[in-house]
C-alpha positions as CSV (number, residue, x, y, z in Angstrom):
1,X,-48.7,1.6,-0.3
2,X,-47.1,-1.1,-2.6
3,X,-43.5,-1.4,-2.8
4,X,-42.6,-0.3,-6.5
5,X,-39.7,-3.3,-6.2
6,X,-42.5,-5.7,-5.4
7,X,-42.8,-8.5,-8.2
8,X,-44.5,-10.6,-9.5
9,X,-44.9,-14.5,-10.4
10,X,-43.0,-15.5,-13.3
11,X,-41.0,-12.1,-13.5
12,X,-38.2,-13.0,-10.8
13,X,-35.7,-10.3,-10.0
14,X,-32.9,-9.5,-12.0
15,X,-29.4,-10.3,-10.2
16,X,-27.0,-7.3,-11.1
17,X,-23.5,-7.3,-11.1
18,X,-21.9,-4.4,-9.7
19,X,-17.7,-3.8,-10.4
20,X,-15.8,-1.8,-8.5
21,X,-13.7,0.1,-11.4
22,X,-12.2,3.2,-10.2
23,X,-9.9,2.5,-8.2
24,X,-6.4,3.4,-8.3
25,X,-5.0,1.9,-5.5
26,X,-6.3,-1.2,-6.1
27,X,-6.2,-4.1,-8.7
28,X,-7.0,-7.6,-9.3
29,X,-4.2,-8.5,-11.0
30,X,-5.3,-12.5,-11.4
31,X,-6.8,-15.4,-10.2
32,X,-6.4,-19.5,-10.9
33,X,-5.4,-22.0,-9.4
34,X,-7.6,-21.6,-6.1
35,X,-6.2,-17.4,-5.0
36,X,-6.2,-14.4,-6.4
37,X,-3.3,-12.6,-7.0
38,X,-3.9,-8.3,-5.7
39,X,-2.8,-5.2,-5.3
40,X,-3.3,-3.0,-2.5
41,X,-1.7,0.3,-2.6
42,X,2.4,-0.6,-3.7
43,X,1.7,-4.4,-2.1
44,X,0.9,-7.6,-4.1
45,X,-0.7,-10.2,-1.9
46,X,-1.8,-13.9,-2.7
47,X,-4.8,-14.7,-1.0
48,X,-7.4,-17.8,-1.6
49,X,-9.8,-18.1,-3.3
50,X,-11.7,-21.2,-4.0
51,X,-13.8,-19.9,-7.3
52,X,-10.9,-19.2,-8.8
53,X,-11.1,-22.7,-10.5
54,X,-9.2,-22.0,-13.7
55,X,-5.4,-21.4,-14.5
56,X,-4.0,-18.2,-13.6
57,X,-3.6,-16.0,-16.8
58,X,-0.3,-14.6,-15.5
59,X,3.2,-16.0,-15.6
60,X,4.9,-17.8,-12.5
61,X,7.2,-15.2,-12.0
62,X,4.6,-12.8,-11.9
63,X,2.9,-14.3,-9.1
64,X,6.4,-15.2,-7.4
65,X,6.5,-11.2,-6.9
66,X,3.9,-11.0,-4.6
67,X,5.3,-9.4,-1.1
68,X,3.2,-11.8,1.2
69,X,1.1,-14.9,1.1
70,X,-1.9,-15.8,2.9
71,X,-1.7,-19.3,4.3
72,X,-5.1,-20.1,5.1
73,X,-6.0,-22.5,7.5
74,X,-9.5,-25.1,8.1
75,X,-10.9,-22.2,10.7
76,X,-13.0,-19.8,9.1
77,X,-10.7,-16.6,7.7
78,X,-7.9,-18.7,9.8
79,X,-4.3,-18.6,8.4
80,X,-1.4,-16.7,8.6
81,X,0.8,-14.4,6.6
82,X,4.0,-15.7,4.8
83,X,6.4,-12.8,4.0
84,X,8.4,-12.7,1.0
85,X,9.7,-9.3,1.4
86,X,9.2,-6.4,4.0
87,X,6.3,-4.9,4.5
88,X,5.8,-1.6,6.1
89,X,2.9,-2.0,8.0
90,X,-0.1,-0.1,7.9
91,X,0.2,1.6,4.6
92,X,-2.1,4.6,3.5
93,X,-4.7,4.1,0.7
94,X,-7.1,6.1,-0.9
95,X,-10.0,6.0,-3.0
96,X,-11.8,9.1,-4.4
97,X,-11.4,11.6,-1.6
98,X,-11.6,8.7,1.1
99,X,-8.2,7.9,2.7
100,X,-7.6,4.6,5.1
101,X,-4.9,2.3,6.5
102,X,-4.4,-1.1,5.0
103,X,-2.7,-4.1,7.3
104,X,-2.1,-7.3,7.3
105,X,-3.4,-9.2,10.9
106,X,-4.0,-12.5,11.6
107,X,-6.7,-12.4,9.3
108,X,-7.0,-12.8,5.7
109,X,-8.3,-9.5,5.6
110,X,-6.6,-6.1,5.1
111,X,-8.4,-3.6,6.5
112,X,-10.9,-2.7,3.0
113,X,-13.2,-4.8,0.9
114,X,-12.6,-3.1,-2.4
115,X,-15.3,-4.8,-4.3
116,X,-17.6,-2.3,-1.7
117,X,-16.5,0.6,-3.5
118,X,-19.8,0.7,-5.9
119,X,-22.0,0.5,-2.4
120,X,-19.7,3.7,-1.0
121,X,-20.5,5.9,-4.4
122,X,-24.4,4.8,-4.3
123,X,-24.7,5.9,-0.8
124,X,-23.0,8.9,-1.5
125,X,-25.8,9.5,-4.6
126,X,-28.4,8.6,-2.1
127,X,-27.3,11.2,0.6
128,X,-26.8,14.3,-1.3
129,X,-29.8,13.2,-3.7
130,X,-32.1,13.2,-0.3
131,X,-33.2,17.1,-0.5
132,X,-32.5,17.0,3.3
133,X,-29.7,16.0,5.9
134,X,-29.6,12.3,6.5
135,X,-29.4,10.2,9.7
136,X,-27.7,7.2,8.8
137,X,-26.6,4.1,10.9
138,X,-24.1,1.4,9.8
139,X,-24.1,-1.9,11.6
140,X,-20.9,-4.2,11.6
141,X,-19.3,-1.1,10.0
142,X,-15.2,-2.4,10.5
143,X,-12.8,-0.2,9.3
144,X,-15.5,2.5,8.5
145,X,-15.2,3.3,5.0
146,X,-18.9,3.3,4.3
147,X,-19.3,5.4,7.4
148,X,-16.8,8.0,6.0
149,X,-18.7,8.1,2.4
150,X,-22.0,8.8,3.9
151,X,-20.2,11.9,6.1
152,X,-18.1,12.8,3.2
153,X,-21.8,13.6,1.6
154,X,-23.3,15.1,4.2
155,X,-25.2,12.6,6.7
156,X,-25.0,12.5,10.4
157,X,-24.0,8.9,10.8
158,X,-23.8,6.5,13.2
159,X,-21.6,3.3,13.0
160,X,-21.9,0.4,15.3
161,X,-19.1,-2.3,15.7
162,X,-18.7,-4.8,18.4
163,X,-14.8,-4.2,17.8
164,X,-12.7,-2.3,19.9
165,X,-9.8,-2.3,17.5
166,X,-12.1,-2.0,14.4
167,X,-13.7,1.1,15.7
168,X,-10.2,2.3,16.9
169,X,-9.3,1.8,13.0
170,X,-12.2,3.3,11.8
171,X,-11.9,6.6,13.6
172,X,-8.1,6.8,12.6
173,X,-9.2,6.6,8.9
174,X,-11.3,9.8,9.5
175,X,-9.1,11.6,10.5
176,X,-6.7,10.3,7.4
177,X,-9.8,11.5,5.2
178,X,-9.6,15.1,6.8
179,X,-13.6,14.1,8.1
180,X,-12.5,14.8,11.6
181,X,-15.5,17.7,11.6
182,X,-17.8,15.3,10.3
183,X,-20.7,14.1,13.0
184,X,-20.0,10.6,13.1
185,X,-21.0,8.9,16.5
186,X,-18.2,5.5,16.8
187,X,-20.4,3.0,19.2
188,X,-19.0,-0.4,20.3
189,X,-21.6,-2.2,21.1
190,X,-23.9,-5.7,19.7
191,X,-26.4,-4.3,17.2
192,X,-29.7,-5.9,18.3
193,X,-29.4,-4.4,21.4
194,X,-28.4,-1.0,20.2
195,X,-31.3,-0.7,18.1
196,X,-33.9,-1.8,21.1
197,X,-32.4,1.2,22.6
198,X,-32.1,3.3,19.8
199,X,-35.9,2.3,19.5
200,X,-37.1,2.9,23.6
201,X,-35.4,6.7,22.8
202,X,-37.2,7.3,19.4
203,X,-34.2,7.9,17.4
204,X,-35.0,6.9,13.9
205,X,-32.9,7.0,11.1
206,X,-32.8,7.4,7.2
207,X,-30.5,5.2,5.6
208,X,-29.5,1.9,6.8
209,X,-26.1,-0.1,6.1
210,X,-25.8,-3.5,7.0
211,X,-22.5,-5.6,6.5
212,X,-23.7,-8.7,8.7
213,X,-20.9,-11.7,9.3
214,X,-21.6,-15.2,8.9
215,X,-20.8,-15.7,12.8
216,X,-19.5,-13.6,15.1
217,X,-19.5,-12.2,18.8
218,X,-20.5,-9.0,20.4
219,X,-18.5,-7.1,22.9
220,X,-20.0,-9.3,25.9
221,X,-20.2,-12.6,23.9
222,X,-23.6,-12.3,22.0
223,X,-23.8,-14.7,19.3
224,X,-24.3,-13.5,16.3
225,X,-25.2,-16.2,13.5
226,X,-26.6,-15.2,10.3
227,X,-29.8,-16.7,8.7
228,X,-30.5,-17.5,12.4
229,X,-30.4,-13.6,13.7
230,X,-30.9,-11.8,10.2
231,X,-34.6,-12.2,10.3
232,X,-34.9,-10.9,13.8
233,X,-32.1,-7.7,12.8
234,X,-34.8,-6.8,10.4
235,X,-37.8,-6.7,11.9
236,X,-36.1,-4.8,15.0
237,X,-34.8,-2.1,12.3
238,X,-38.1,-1.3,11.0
239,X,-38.7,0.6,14.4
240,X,-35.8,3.2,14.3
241,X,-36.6,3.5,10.5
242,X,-37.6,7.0,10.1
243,X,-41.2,7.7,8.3
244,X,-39.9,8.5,4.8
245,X,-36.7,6.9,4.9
246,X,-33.6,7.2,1.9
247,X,-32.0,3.8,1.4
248,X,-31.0,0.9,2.7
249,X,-28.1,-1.7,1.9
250,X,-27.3,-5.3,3.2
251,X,-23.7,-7.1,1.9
252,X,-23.5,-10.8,2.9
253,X,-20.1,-12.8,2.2
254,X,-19.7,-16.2,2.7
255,X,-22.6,-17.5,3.0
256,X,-24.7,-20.6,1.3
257,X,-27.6,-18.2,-0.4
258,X,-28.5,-16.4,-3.6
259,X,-28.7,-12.8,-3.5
260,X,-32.7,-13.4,-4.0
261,X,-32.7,-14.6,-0.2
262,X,-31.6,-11.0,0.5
263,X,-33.9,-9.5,-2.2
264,X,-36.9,-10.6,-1.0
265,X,-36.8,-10.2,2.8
266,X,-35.9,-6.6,2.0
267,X,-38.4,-6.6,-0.2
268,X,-41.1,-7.0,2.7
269,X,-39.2,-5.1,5.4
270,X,-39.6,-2.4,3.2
271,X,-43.2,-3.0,1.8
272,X,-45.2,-0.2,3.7
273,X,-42.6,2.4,2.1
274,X,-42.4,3.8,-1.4
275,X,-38.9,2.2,-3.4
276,X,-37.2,0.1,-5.0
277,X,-35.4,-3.1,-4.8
278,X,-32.4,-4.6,-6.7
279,X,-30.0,-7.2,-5.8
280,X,-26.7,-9.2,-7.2
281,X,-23.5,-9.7,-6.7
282,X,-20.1,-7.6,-5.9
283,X,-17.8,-8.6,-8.4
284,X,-14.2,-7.6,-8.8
285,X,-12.8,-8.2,-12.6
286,X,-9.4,-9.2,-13.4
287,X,-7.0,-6.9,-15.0
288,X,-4.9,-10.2,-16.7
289,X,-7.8,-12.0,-18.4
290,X,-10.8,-10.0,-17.8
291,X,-12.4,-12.4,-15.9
292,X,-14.8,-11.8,-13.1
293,X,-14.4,-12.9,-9.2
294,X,-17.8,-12.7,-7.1
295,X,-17.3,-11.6,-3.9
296,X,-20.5,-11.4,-2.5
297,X,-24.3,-11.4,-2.3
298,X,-26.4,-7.7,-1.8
299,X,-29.5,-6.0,-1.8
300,X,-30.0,-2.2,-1.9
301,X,-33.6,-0.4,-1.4
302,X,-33.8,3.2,-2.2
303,X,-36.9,5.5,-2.0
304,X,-34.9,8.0,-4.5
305,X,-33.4,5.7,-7.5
């Protein structure tokens, strides 16, 4: 059977932009001047960001007030915090009925990609919209928050991390979201292999979340590089895939591509099913100027809209 989100030559897919706007806990407050200038829950951190090519919209003073600064350094999400003020570290955050623990580490990152917000509300629309209970599995799921919206609405899920403390974060937030009845399986493990095994034992799942990093390491020292293993991630999904599955979702930061690179490969992974295909950007928008920070690439396929 075709693939409805097939296309054809000279009509290219469109490349969406999808904002994250309603959150409460979180704000981009500005950007200029190479960073961004946030909010995360009562916090205001100063963190790089190399689009951000124009002059901040905000006074001096305003960005002065940030509680911490992330000094980044040449390795990749290298750096380290600079404190201004004191932080109680973690905080709680919440968005809809999800609730999580932010953090600084010795990481630029704190613990939630807000710009992933729209992707946890889709999901959520894809779950309950499936007439049935879904089995879904999230690869390189971190801090779990797209794990949690996917239990929140019903499915049995399954999240796969190669991170201890990651997964020990994740199942902490779960409990913060009152989900601690939900069936959610926490698996540390590299997600190739998983999925040859999940495969040998017939497991197959409907949905599929995919948050792949540019580079990493599994628990035991796989390498995990992206254009290089991608391909190979995909094809090995196809066999746990269930025979009518829901949805499926891949985020990439980071990396040198256009979201059409995404587009099509799941276009083809997915071309003996019945869907849909769209892809674009996550974007963040600015609360100062209204200007709009992309933070990364995606493509979502859904067999229910």
């Amino acid at each position: 059977m075709q693939n409805k989100g097939s296309t054809s030559v000279g009509n290219p897919p469109l490349i969406r932009l999808l904002t994250s706007d309603q959150w409460e806990d979180y704000e981009l407050l500005d950007s200029g001047s190479g960073s961004k200038l946030e909010r995360f829950g009562k916090y205001k951190f100063i963190r790089h960001e190399h689009q951000a090519i124009w002059e901040p919209a905000l006074s001096q003073s305003e960005w002065d007030a940030a509680d911490a600064v992330f000094v980044a350094s040449s390795e990749e999400s290298g750096g380290k915090w600079q404190f201004r003020r004191g932080i109680e570290v973690p905080w709680k955050m919440r968005y809809k009925k999800l609730s999580f623990m932010a953090r600084t580490s010795n990481s630029r990152h704190l613990g939630v990609f807000p710009e992933q917000a729209s992707h946890w509300d889709w999901i959520q629309m894809q779950v309950r919209s499936a007439g049935k209970v879904a089995r879904v599995l999230n690869l390189f799921g971190y801090t779990g928050l797209a794990s949690l919206a996917a239990a929140e609405a019903g499915a049995h899920v399954t999240q796969v991390d190669a991170s201890k403390k990651a997964t020990q974060y994740a199942k902490e937030n779960q409990q913060l979201s009152g989900l601690g009845d939900k069936p959610i399986r926490w698996i540390i493990d590299d997600a190739v292999k998983f999925i040859k095994r999940e495969a040998r034992r017939e497991v197959r799942y409907d949905g599929i979340i995919l948050d792949p990093p540019k580079f990493g390491r599994g628990p035991k020292g796989e390498v995990w590089e992206f254009f290089k293993m991608l391909p190979y991630l995909l094809d090995e999904i196809k066999s746990i895939l269930s025979p009518r599955p829901i949805f499926l979702v891949i985020t990439a930061y980071a990396i040198r591509a256009s979201a059409l690179s995404l587009h099509y490969a799941i276009e083809e992974m997915m071309a003996s099913f019945h869907g849909d295909v769209s892809c674009g950007e996550l974007v963040m928008r600015e609360k100062s100027a209204g200007r709009i920070l992309s933070m990364a690439i995606y493509a979502r396929w859904s067999s229910i809209g």
